[in-house]
C-alpha positions in Angstrom: 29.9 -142.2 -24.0 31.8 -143.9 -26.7 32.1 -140.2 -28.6 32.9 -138.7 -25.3 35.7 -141.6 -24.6 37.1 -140.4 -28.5 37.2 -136.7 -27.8 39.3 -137.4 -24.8 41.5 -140.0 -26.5 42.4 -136.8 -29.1 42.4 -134.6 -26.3 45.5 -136.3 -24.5 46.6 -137.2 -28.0 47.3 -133.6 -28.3 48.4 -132.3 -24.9 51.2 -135.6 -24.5 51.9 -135.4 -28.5 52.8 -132.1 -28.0 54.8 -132.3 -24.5 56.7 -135.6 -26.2 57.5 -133.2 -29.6 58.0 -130.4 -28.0 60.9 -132.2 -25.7 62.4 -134.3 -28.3 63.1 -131.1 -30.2 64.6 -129.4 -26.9 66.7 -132.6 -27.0 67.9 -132.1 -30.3 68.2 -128.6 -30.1 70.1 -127.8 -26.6 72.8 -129.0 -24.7 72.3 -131.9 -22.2 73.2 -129.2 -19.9 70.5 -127.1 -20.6 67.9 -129.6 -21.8 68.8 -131.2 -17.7 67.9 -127.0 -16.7 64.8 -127.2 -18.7 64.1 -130.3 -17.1 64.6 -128.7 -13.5 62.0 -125.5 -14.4 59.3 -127.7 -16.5 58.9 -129.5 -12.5 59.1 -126.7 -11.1 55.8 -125.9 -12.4 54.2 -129.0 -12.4 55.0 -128.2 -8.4 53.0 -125.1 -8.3 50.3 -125.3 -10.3 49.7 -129.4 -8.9 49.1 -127.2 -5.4 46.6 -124.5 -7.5 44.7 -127.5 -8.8 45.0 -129.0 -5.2 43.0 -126.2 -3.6 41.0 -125.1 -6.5 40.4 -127.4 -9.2 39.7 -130.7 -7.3 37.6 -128.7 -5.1 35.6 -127.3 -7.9 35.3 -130.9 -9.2 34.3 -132.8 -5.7 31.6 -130.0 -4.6 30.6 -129.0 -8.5 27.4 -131.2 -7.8 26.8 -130.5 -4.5 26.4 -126.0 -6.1 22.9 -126.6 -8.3 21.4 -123.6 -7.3 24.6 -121.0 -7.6 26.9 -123.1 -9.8 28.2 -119.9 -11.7 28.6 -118.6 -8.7 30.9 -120.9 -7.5 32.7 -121.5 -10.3 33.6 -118.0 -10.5 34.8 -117.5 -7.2 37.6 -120.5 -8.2 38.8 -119.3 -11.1 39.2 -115.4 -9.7 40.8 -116.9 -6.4 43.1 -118.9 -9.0 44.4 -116.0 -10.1 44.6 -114.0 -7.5 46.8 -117.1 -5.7 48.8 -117.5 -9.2 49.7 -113.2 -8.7 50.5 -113.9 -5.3 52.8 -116.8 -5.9 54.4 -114.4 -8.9 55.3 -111.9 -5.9 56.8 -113.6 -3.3 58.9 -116.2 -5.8 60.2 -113.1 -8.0 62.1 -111.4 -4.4 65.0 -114.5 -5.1 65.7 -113.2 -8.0 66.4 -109.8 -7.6 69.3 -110.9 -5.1 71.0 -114.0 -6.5 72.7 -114.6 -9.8 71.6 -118.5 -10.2 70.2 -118.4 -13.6 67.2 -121.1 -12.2 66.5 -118.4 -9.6 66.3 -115.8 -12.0 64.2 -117.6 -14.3 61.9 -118.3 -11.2 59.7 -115.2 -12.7 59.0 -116.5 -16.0 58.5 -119.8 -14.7 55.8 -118.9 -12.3 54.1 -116.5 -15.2 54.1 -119.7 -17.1 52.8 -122.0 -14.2 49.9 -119.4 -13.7 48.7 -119.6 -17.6 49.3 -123.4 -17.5 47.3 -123.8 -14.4 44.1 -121.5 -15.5 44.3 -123.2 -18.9 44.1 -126.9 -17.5 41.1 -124.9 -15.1 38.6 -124.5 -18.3 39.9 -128.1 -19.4 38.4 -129.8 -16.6 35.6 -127.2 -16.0 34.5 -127.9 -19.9 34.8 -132.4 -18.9 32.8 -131.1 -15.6 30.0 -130.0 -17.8 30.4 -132.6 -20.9 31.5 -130.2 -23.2 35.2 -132.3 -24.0 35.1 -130.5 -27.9 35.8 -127.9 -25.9 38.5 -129.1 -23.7 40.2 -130.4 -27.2 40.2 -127.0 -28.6 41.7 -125.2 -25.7 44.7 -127.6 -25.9 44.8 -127.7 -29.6 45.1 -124.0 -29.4 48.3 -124.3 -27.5 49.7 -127.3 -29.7 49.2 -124.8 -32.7 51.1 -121.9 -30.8 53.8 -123.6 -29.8 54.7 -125.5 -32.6 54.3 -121.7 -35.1 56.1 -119.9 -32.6 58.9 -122.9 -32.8 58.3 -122.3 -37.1 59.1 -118.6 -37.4 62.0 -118.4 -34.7 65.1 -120.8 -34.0 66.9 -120.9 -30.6 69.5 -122.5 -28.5 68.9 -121.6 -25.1 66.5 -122.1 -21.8 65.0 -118.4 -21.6 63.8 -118.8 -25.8 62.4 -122.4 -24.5 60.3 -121.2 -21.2 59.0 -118.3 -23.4 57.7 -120.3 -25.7 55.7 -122.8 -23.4 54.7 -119.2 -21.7 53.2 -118.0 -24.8 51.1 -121.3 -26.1 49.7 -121.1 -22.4 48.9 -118.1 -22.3 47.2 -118.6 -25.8 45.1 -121.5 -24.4 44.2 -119.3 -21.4 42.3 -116.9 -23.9 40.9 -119.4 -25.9 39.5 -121.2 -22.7 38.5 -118.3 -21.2 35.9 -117.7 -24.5 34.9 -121.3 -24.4 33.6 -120.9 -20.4 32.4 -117.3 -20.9 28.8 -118.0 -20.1 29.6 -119.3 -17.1 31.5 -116.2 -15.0 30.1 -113.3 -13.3 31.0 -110.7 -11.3 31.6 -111.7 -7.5 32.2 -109.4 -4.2 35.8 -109.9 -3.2 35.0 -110.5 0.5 32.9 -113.4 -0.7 36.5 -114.7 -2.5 37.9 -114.6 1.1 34.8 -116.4 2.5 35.0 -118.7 -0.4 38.6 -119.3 0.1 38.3 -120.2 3.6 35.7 -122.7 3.5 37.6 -124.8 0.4 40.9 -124.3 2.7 39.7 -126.9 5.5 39.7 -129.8 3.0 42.1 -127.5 0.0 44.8 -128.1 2.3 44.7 -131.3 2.7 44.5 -131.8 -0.8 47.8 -128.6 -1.2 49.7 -131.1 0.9 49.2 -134.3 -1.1 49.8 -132.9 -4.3 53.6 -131.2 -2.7 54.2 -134.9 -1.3 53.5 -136.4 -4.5 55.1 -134.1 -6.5 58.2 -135.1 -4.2 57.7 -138.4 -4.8 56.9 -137.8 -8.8 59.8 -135.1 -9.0 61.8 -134.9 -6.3 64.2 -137.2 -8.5 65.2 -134.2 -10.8 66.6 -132.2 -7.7 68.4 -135.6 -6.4 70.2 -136.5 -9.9 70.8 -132.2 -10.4 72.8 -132.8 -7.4 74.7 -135.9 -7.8 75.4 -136.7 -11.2 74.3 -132.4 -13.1 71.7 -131.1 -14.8 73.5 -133.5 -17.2 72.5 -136.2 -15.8 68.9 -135.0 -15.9 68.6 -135.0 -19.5 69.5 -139.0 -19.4 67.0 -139.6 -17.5 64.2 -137.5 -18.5 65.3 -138.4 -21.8 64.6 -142.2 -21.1 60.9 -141.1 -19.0 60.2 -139.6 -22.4 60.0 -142.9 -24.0 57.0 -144.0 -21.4 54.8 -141.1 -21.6 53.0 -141.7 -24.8 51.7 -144.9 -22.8 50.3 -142.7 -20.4 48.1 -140.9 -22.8 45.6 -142.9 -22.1 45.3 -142.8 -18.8 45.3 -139.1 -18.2 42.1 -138.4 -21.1 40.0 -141.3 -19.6 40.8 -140.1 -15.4 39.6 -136.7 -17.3 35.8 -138.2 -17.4 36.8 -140.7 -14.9 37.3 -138.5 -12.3 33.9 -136.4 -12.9 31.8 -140.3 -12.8 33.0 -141.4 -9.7 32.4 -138.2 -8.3 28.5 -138.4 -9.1 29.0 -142.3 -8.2 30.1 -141.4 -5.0 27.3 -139.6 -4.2 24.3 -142.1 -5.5 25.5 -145.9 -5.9 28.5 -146.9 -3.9 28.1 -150.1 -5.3 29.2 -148.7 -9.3 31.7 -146.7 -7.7 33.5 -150.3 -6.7 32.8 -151.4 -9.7 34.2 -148.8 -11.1 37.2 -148.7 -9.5 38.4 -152.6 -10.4 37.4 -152.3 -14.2 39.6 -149.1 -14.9 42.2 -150.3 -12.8 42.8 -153.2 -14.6 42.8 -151.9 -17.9 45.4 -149.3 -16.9 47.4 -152.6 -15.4 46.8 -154.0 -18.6 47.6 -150.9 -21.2 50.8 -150.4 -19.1 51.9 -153.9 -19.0 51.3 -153.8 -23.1 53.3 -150.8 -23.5 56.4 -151.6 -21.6 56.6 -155.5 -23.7 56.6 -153.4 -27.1 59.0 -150.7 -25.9 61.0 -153.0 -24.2 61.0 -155.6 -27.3 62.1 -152.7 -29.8 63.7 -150.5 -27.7 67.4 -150.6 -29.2 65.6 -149.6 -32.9 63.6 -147.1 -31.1 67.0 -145.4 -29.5 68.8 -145.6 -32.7 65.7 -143.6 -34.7 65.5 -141.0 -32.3 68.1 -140.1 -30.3 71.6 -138.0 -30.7 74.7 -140.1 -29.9 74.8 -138.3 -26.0 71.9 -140.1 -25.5 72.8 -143.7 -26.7 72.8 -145.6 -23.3 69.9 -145.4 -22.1 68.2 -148.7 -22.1 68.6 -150.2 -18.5 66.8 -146.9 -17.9 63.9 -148.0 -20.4 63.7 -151.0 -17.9 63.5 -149.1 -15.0 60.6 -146.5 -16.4 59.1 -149.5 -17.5 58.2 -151.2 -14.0 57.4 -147.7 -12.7 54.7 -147.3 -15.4 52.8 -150.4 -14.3 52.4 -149.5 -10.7 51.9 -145.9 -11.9 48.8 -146.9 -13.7 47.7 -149.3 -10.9 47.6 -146.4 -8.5 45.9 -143.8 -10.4 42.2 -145.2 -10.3 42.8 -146.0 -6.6 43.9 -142.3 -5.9 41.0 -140.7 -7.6 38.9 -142.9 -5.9 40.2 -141.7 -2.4 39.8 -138.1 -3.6 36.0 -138.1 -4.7 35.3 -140.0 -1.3 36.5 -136.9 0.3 39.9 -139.1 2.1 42.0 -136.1 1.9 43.8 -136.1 5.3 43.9 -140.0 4.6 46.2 -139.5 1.5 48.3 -136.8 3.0 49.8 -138.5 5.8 50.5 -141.6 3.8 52.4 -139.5 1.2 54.3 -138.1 4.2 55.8 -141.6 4.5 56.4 -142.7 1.8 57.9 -139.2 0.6 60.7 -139.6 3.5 61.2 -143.4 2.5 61.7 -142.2 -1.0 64.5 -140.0 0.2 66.0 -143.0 1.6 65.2 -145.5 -1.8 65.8 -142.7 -4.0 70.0 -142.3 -2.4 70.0 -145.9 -1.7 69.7 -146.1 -5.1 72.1 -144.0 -6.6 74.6 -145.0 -4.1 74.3 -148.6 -6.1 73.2 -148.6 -9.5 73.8 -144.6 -10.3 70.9 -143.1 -11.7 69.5 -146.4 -12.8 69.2 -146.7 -9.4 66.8 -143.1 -8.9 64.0 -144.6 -11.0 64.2 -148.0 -9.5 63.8 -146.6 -6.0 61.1 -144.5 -7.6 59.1 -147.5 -8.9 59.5 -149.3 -4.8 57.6 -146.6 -3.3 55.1 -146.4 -5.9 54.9 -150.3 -5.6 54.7 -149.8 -1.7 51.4 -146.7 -2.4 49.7 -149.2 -4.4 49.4 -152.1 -2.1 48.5 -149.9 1.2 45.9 -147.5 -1.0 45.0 -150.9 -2.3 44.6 -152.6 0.9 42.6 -149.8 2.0 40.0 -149.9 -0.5 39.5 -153.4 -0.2 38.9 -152.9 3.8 36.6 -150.1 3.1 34.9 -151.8 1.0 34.0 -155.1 3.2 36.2 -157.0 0.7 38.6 -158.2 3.7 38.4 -158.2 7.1 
């Protein structure tokens, strides 16, 4: 377990590493206007492929177990309905741009080309933790690190189309890579047995679509609310500062990787381990986030000065902000996988709902006050308000209260 724990630190080493390079370089190579405009395509398809994974890769995870007898099988049907749902997402999102001249419109294309390599590539990362092959997993992502960072080597840029092409280009060099790595494990299926297959994981997929477009409002939303009240601009600041909290999340993300996988298997034999399970990880996330926000927090002036151009000098009530967001991030994120490998799709939907139209409210309340200082406070309420009811839920599930 412990070599399997090390793989996946390296793992997310690798995939954050290279998103936090990757953007600092954007940073210091593009405008704040068009680093804000690279913000607003980047969640864009964290949107689309977070519904992909929805329907097919959380499906493939919860039922993987449950498929013994015609596992290949199965896993084939996913991947070849993923991308037949990423070709049909390409279509219908490429009509905008043939009759608009919004340069995010007419990016729209590339941007869902690049969602459909990133979402088949992170497809063979969490097939290869599924079967306990994580060297695997860390080779697909190296692959892309390597990619990107030679394609960024041999060229120089300045603008949003060079930037999208690159990300386009590592993913779709994963993609292949990953797609060698899981070779044994496709075969040829009849396509009416896709449509069959597509309808049964629909029932509970779209539940799971839902949750992942509410959350992604409640994640994202943000970057379309500052676009339109303080410019893309204004987007850059305050991705800028979010960039300064992500390496804590590293962490979190490689360990939910096996995490996820466990309490799926616990779910199914000892109920009593899957509790278990659930408090220890949550606290250590409480506690690794809580660490991380005292040291950023404590050098956070040096850290500013070191790395950022002078646009980008007044950021640290921002650092503040992300910081009490991180810490009820990471108390939720056990608590949410737990709800999704006990099947409590439909549960998680409709409390998103809420809390997606109270963050509306927080989100301008917000801004209306304290600018965009104000965006990522309202932000960290809601996620304050998901932890205690998701929380509160597991407790009374669990015959903890009463």
């Amino acid at each position: 377990m412990r070599g399997k724990i090390i793989v996946s630190l390296l793992n997310q080493f690798v995939t954050s590493g290279t998103n936090f390079i990757f953007s600092y370089y954007l940073i210091r190579s593009l405008s704040q206007e068009v680093f804000g405009l690279y913000g607003i395509c980047y969640a864009t398809i964290l949107l689309i492929a977070g519904v992909l994974n929805a329907l097919i890769t959380t499906q493939l995870i919860v039922y993987y177990h449950e498929k013994n007898d015609k596992i290949h099988e199965y896993i084939s049907k996913m991947f070849y309905l993923g991308v037949l749902l990423s070709i049909a997402i390409l279509l219908v999102l490429s009509i905008p741009s043939f009759i608009t001249d919004n340069l995010i419109v007419e990016l729209l294309p590339l941007v869902v080309i690049s969602t459909g390599f990133y979402f088949l590539r992170d497809f063979t990362v969490r097939l290869s933790y599924i079967q306990n092959k994580e060297i695997h997993a860390l080779i697909i992502n190296f692959s892309a690190c390597i990619s990107l960072f030679i394609a960024v080597l041999i060229t120089s840029f300045d603008d949003l189309l060079s930037a999208l092409w690159y990300l386009t280009i590592s993913q779709l060099v994963a993609l292949i890579v990953g797609i060698y790595c899981s070779r044994g494990n496709f075969t040829k299926v009849d396509f009416n047995e896709l449509v069959t297959t597509f309808l049964e994981i629909f029932d509970l997929g779209k539940w799971g679509c839902g949750t992942d477009i509410i959350l992604w409002l409640r994640s994202h939303s943000y970057i379309y609310i500052v676009t339109g009240l303080a410019g893309s601009s204004g987007v850059a600041i305050v991705n800028a500062a979010k960039m300064l909290v992500t390496p804590a999340v590293i962490l979190m993300p490689a360990l939910s990787q096996l995490l996820m996988p466990h309490m799926a298997r616990l779910a199914i034999k000892s109920k009593v381990q899957l509790i278990k399970t659930t408090w220890f990880v949550t606290l250590v996330y409480i506690g690794i986030a809580i660490l991380y926000s005292f040291l950023l927090l404590f050098f956070n002036q040096e850290i500013i000065d070191l790395l950022y151009p002078d646009d980008y000098k007044n950021i640290e009530t921002l650092l503040y902000a992300w910081s009490l967001y991180l810490i009820f991030y990471a108390a939720v994120e056990t608590l949410r996988i737990y709800m999704q490998v006990t099947k409590q799709f439909k549960m998680i939907f409709y409390i998103n709902i809420y809390l997606a139209f109270l963050l509306m409210l927080c989100v301008y309340v917000g801004y209306v006050m304290l600018k965009v200082e104000g965006i990522v406070i309202g932000l960290m309420v809601i996620e304050a308000i998901f932890f205690v009811i998701l929380f509160g839920i597991f407790l009374k599930q669990n015959g903890l209260i009463y």
